[in-house]
Structures are given as structure tokens and as C-alpha cells.
mmCIF file of the C-alpha atoms, coordinates in Angstrom:
data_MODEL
# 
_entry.id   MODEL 
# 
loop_
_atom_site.group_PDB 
_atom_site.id 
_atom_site.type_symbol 
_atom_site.label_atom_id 
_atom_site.label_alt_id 
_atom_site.label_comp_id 
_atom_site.label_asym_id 
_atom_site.label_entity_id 
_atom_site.label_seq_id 
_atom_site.pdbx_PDB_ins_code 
_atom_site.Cartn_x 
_atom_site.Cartn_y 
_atom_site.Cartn_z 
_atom_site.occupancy 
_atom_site.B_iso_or_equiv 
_atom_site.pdbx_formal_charge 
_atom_site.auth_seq_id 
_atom_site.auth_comp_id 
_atom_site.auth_asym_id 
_atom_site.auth_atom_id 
_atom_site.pdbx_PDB_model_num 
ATOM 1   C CA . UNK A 1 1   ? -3.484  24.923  9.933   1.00 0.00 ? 1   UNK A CA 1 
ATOM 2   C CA . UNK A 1 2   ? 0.254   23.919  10.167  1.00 0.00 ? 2   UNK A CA 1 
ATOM 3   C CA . UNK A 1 3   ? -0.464  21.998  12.812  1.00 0.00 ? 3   UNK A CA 1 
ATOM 4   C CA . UNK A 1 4   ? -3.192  19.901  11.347  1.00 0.00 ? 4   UNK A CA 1 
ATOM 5   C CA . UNK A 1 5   ? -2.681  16.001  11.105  1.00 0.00 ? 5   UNK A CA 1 
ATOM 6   C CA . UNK A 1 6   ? -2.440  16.007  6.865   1.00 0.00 ? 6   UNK A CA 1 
ATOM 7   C CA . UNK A 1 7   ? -3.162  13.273  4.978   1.00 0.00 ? 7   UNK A CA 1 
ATOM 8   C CA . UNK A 1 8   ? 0.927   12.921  4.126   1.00 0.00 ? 8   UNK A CA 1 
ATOM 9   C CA . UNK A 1 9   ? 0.961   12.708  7.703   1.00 0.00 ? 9   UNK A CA 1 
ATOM 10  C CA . UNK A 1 10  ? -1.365  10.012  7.822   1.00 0.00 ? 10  UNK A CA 1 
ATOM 11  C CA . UNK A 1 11  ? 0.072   7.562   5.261   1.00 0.00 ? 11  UNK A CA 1 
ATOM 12  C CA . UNK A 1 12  ? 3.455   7.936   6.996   1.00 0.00 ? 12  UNK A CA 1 
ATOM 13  C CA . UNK A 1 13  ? 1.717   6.492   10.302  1.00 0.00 ? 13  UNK A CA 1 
ATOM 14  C CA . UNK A 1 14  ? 0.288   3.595   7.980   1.00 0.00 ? 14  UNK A CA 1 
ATOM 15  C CA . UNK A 1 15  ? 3.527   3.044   6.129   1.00 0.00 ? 15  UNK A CA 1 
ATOM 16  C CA . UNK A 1 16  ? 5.474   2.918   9.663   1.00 0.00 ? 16  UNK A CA 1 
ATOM 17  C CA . UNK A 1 17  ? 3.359   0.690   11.024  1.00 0.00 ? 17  UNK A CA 1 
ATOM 18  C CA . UNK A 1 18  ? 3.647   -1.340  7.197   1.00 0.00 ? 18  UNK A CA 1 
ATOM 19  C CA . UNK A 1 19  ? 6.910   -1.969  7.202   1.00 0.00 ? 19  UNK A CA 1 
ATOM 20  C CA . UNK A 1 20  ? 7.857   -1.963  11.240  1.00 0.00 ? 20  UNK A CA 1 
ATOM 21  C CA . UNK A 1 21  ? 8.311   -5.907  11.343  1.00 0.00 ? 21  UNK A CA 1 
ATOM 22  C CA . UNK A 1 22  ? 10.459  -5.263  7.974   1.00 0.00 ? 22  UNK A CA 1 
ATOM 23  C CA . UNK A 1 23  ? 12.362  -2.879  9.557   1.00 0.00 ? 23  UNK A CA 1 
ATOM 24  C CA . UNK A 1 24  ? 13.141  -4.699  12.234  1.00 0.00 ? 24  UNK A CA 1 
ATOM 25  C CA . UNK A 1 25  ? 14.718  -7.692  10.993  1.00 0.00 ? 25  UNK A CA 1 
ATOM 26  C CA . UNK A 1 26  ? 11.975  -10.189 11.912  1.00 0.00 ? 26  UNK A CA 1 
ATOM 27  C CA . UNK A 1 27  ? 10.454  -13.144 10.004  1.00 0.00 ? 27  UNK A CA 1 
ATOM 28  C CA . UNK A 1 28  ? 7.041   -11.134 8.636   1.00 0.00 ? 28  UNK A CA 1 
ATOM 29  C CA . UNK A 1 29  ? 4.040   -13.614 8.803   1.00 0.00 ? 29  UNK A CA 1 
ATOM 30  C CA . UNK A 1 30  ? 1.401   -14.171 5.998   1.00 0.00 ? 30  UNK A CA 1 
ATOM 31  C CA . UNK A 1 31  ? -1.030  -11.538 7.641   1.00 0.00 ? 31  UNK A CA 1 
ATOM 32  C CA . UNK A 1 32  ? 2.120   -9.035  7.244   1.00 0.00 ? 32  UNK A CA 1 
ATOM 33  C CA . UNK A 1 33  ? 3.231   -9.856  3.939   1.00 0.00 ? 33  UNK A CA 1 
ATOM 34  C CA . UNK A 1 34  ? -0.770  -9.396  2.785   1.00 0.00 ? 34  UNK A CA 1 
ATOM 35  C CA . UNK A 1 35  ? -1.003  -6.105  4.410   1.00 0.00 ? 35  UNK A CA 1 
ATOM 36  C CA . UNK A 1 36  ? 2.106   -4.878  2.983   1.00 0.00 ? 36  UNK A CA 1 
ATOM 37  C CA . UNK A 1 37  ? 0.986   -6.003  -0.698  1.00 0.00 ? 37  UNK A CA 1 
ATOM 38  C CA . UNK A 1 38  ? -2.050  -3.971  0.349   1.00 0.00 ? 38  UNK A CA 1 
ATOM 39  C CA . UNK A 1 39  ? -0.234  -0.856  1.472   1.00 0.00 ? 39  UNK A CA 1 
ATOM 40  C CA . UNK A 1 40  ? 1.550   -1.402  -2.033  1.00 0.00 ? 40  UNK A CA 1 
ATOM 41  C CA . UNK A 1 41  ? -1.672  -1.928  -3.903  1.00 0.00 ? 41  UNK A CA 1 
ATOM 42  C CA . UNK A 1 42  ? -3.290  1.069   -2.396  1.00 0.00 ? 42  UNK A CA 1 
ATOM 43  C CA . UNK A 1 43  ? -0.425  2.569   -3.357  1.00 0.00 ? 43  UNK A CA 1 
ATOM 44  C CA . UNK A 1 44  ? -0.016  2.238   -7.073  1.00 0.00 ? 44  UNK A CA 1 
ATOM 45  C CA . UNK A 1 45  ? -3.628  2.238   -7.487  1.00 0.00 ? 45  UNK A CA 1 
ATOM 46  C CA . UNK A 1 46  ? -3.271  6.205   -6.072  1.00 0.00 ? 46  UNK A CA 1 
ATOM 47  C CA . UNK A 1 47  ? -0.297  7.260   -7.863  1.00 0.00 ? 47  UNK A CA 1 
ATOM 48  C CA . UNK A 1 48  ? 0.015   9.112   -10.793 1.00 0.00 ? 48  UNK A CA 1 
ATOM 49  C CA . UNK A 1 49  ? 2.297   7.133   -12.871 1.00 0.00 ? 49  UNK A CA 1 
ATOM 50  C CA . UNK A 1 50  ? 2.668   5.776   -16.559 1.00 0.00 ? 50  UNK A CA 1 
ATOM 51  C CA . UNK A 1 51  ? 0.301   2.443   -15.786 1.00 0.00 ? 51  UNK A CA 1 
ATOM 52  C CA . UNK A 1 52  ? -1.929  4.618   -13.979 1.00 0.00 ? 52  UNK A CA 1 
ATOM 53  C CA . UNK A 1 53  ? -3.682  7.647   -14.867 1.00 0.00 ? 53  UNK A CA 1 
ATOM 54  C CA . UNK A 1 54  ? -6.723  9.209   -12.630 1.00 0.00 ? 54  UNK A CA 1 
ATOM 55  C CA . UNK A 1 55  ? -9.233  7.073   -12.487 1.00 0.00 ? 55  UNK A CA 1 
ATOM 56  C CA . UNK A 1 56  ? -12.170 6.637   -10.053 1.00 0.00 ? 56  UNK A CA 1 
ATOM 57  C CA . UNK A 1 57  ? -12.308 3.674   -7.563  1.00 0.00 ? 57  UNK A CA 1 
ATOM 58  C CA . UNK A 1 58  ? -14.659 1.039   -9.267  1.00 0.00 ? 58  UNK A CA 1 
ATOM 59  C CA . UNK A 1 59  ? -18.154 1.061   -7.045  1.00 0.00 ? 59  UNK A CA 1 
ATOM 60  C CA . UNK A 1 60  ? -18.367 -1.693  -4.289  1.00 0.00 ? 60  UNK A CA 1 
ATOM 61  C CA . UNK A 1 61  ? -21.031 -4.292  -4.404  1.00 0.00 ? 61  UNK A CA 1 
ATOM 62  C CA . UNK A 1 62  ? -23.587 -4.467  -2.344  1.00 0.00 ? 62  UNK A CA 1 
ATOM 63  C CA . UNK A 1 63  ? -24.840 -7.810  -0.912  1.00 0.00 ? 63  UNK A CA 1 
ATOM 64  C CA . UNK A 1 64  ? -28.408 -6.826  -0.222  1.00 0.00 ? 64  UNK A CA 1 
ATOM 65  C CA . UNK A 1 65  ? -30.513 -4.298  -0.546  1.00 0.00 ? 65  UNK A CA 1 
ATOM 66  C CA . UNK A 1 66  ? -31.240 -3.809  3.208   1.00 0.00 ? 66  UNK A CA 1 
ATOM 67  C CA . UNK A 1 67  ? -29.829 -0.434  3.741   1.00 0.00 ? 67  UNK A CA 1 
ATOM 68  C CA . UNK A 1 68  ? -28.942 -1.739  7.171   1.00 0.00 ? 68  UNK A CA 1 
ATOM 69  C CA . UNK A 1 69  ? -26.327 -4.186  6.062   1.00 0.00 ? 69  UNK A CA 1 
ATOM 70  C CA . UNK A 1 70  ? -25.050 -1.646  3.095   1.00 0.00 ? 70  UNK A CA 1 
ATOM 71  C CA . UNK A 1 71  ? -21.266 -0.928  3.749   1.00 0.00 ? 71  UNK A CA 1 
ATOM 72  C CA . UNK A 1 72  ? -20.368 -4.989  5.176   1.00 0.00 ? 72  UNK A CA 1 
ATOM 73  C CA . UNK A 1 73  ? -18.774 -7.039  2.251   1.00 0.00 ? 73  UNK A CA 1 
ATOM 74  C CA . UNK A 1 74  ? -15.364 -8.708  1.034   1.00 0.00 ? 74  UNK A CA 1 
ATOM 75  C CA . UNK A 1 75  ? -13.761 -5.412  0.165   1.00 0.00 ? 75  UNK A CA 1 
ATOM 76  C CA . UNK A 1 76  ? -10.322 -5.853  2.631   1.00 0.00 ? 76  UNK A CA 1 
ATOM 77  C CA . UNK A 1 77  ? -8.057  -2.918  2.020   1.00 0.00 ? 77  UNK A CA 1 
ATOM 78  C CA . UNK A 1 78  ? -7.538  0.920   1.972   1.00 0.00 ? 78  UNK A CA 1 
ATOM 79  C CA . UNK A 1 79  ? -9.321  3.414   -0.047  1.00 0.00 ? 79  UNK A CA 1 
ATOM 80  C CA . UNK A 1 80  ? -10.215 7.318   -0.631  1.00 0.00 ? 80  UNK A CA 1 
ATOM 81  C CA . UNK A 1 81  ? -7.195  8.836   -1.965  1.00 0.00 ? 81  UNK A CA 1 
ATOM 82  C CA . UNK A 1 82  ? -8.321  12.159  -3.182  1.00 0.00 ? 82  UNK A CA 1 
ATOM 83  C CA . UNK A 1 83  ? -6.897  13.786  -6.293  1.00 0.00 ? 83  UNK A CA 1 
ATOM 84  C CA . UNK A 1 84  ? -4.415  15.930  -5.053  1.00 0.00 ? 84  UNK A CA 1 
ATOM 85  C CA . UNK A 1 85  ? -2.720  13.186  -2.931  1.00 0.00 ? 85  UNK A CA 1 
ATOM 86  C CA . UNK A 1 86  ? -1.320  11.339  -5.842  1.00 0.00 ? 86  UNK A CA 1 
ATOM 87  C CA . UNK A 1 87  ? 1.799   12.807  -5.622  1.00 0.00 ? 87  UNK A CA 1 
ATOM 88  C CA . UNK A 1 88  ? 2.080   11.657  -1.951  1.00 0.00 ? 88  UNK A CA 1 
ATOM 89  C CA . UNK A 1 89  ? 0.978   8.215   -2.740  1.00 0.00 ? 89  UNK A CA 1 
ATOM 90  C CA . UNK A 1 90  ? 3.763   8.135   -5.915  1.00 0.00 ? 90  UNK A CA 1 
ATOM 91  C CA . UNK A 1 91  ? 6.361   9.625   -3.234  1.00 0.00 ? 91  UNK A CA 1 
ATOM 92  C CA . UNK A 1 92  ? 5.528   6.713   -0.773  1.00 0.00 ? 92  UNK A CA 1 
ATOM 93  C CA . UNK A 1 93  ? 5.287   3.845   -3.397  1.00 0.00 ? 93  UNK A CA 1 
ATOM 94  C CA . UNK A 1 94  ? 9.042   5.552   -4.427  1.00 0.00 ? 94  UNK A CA 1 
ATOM 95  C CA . UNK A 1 95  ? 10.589  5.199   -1.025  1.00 0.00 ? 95  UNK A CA 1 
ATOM 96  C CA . UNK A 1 96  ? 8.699   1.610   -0.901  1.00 0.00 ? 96  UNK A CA 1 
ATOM 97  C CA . UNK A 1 97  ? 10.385  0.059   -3.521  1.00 0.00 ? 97  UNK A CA 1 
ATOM 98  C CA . UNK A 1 98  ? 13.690  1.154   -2.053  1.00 0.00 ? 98  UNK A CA 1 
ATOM 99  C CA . UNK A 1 99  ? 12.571  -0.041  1.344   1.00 0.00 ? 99  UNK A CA 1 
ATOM 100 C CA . UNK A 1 100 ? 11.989  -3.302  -0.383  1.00 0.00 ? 100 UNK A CA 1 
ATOM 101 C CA . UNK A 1 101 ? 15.060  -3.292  -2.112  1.00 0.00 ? 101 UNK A CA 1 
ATOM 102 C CA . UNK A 1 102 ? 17.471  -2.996  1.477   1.00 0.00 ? 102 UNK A CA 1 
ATOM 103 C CA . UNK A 1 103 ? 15.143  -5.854  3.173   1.00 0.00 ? 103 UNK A CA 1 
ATOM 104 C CA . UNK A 1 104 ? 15.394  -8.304  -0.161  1.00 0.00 ? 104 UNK A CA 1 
ATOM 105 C CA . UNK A 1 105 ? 18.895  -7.846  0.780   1.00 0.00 ? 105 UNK A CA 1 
ATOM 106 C CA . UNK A 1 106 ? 19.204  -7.891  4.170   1.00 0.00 ? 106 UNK A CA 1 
ATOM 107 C CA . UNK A 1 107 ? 16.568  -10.575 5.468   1.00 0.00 ? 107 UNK A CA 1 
ATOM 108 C CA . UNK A 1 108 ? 17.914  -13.668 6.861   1.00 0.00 ? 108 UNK A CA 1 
ATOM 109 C CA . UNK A 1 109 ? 14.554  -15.304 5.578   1.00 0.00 ? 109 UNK A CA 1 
ATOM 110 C CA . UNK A 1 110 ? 14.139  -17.086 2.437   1.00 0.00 ? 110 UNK A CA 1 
ATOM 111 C CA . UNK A 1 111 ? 9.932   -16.247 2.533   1.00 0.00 ? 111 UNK A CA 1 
ATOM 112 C CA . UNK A 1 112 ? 10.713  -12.681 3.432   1.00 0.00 ? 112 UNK A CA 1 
ATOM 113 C CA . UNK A 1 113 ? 13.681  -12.118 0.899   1.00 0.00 ? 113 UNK A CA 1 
ATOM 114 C CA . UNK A 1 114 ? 10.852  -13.460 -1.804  1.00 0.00 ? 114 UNK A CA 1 
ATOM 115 C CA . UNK A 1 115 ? 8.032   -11.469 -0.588  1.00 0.00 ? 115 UNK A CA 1 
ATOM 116 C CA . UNK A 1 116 ? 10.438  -8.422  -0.856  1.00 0.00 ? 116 UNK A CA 1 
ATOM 117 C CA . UNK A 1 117 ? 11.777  -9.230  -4.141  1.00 0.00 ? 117 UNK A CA 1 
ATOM 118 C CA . UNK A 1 118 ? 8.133   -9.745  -5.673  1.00 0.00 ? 118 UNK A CA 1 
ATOM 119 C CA . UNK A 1 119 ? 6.465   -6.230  -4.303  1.00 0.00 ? 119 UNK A CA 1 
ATOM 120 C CA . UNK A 1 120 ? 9.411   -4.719  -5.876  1.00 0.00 ? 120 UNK A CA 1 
ATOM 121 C CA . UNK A 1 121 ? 8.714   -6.169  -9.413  1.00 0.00 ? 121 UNK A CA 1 
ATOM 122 C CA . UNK A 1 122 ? 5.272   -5.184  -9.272  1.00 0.00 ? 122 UNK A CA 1 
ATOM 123 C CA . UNK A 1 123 ? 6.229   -1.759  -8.419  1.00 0.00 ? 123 UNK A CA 1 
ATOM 124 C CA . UNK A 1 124 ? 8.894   -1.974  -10.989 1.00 0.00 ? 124 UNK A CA 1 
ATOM 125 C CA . UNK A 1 125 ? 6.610   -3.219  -13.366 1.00 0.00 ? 125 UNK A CA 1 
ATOM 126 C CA . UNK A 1 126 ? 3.705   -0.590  -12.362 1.00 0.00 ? 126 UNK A CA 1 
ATOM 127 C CA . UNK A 1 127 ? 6.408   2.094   -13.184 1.00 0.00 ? 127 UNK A CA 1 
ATOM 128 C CA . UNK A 1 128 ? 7.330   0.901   -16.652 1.00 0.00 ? 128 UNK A CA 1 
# 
């Protein structure tokens, strides 16, 4: 219904929470600049754009064959982008890379400017 929680809905809460510190004006520390090259990653990985057609996400590894431990592993990040999301995913990764733009800008850190600078060339890049 119109009042369901949609999955556009969903990635907003994510990317708020992403880019809060960034938004903010604060120093970001290494576990915020990984999860925003995450968020980023996730991002162009469920976009439709020139680098990236529709693909399926490559099957995870399984450590073991106990089916009791199937599901634990390395994999750190954010998956399950269905089809018909792409365009939401390609509208976030769009507003991003301007995001990342203003902070490269604006940031009073050196580490922070850099961090900002390099997402934006990937997603620069991505969109080439």
C-alpha cells in the first residue's frame, strides 16, 4: 500500500545513516570511511549504468559443508537488490557523488577531503 516502508524508503534510511558523520562536519573514522565505500560499492554494483549491466550477485562460498554453519563467512557488506530497484540504486549513487563532491570541499580534514575525493572518482569512473 502507500503506506508501506518501500525499498526506496529503505536505502534512504541506510544512506542517512551513511553519510550522517559527513554531513555533519566531523572527522569520519576508518570504520566510516569503509562503510561508506560499501554503501558506494553496493551501489554501483546495483545500478544500471554503462560499466554495469544486470548481472547476478556471484554465489558466496561456503566454509563447510555443515549446514549448521552455512550463511557465517567473510562476506562484509550489503546485498539483494532486486531488478527493478536499479533505478533507485543509480538515483542514490547520483545524489552520492554530489554529496561527495560538497564534503571534498567543505571538510576541514585532510583524510576526509581524500576519502571524499576518491569515492567520487570511482563513481566517476563507474559512470564513464
Amino acid at each position: 500500500g502507500e503506506d508501506a516502508y518501500s525499498q526506496k524508503d529503505f536505502l534512504g534510511d541506510i544512506a542517512s545513516f551513511v553519510w550522517k558523520p559527513s554531513r555533519e562536519g566531523r572527522r569520519i573514522s576508518e570504520i566510516e570511511m569503509e562503510l561508506q565505500s560499501q554503501f558506494i560499492s553496493y551501489l554501483m554494483t546495483n545500478s544500471y549504468t554503462p560499466a554495469n549491466t544486470p548481472q547476478q550477485m556471484p554465489p558466496q562460498k561456503r566454509f563447510a559443508d555443515d549446514p549448521e554453519v552455512w550463511g557465517f563467512g567473510q562476506f562484509a557488506g550489503m546485498q539483494g537488490a532486486l531488478p527493478a530497484t536499479r533505478h533507485i540504486c543509480f538515483s542514490f549513487l547520483q545524489d552520492s557523488l554530489s554529496l561527495l563532491k560538497r564534503f571534498a570541499q567543505s571538510s576541514s580534514d585532510a583524510d576526509s577531503r581524500a576519502h571524499y575525493r576518491m569515492l567520487a572518482a570511482r563513481i566517476e569512473q563507474h559512470l564513464k
